[in-house]
C-alpha positions as protocol buffer text, in pm:
chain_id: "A"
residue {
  index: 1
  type: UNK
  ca { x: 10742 y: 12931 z: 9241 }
}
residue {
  index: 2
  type: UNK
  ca { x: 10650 y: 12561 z: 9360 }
}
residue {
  index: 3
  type: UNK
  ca { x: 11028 y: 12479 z: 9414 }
}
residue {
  index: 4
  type: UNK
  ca { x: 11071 y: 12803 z: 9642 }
}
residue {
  index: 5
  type: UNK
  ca { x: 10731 y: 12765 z: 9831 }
}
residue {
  index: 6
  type: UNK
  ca { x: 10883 y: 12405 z: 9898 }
}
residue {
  index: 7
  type: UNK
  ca { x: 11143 y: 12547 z: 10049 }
}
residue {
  index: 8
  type: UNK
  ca { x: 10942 y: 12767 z: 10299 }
}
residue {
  index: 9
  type: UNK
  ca { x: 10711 y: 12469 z: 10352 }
}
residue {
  index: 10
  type: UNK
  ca { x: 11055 y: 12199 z: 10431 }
}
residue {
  index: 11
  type: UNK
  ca { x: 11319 y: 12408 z: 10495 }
}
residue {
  index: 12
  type: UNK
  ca { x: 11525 y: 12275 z: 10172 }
}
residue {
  index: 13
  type: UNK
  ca { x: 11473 y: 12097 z: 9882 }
}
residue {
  index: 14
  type: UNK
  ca { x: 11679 y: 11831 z: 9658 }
}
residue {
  index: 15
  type: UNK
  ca { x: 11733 y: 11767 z: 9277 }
}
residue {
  index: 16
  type: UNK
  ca { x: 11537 y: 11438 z: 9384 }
}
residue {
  index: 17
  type: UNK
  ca { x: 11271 y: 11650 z: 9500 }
}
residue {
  index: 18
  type: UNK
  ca { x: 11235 y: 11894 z: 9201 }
}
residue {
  index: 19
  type: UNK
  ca { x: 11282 y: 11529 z: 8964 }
}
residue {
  index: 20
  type: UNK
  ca { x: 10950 y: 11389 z: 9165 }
}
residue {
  index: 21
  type: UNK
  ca { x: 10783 y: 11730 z: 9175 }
}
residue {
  index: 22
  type: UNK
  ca { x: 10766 y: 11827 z: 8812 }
}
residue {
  index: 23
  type: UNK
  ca { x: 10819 y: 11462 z: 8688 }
}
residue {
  index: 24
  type: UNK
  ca { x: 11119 y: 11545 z: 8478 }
}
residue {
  index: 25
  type: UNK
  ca { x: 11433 y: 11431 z: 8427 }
}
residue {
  index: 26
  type: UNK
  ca { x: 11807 y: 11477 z: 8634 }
}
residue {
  index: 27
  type: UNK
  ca { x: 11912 y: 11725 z: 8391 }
}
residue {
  index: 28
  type: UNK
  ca { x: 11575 y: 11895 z: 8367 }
}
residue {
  index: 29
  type: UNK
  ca { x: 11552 y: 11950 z: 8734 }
}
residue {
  index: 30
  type: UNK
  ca { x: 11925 y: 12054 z: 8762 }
}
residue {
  index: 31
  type: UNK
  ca { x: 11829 y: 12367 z: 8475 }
}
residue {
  index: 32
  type: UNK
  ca { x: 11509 y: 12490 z: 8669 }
}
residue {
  index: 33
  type: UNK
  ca { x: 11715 y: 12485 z: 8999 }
}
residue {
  index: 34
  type: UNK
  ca { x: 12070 y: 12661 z: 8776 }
}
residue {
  index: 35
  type: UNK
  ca { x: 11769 y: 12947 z: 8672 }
}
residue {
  index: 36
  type: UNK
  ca { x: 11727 y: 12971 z: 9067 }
}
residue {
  index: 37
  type: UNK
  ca { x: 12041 y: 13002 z: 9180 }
}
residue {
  index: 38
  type: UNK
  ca { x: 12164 y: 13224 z: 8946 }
}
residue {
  index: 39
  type: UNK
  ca { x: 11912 y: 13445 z: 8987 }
}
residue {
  index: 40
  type: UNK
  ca { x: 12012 y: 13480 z: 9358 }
}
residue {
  index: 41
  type: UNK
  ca { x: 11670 y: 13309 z: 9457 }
}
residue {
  index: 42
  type: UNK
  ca { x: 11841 y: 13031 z: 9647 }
}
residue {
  index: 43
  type: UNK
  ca { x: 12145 y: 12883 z: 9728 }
}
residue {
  index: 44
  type: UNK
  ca { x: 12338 y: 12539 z: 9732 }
}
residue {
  index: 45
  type: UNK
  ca { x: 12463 y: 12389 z: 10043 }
}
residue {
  index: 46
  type: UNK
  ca { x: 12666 y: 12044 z: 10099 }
}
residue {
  index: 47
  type: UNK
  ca { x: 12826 y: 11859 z: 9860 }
}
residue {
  index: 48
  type: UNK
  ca { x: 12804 y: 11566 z: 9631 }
}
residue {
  index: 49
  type: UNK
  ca { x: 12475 y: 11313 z: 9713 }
}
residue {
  index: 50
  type: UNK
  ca { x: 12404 y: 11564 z: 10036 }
}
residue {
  index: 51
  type: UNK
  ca { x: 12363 y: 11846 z: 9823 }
}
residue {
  index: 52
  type: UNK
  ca { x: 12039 y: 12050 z: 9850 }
}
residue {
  index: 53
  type: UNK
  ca { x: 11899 y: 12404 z: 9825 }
}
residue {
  index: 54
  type: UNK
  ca { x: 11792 y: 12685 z: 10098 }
}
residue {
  index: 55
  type: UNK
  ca { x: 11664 y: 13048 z: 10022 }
}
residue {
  index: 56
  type: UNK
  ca { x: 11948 y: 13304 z: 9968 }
}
């Protein structure tokens, strides 16, 4: 919920972000953002180090 009102608040958000957010690790963030995505919640655009997430 946090990671999508984020979103609304910023217009995107970042596996940095979620990391600094929650205070967890690369990995950690990547899962909670994976749950996200594959629930259709939100959706990756870019590509390598300018990736970063938008609502679907």
């Amino acid at each position: 919920m946090k990671i999508v009102e984020w979103i609304l608040q910023n217009g995107k958000i970042t596996n940095k972000d979620v990391r600094e957010m929650f205070k967890i690790s690369d990995r950690a963030a990547l899962k909670e953002i994976r749950k996200l995505v594959d629930s259709e919640v939100v959706k990756s655009e870019g590509k390598g180090r300018s990736l970063y997430y938008i609502l679907e």
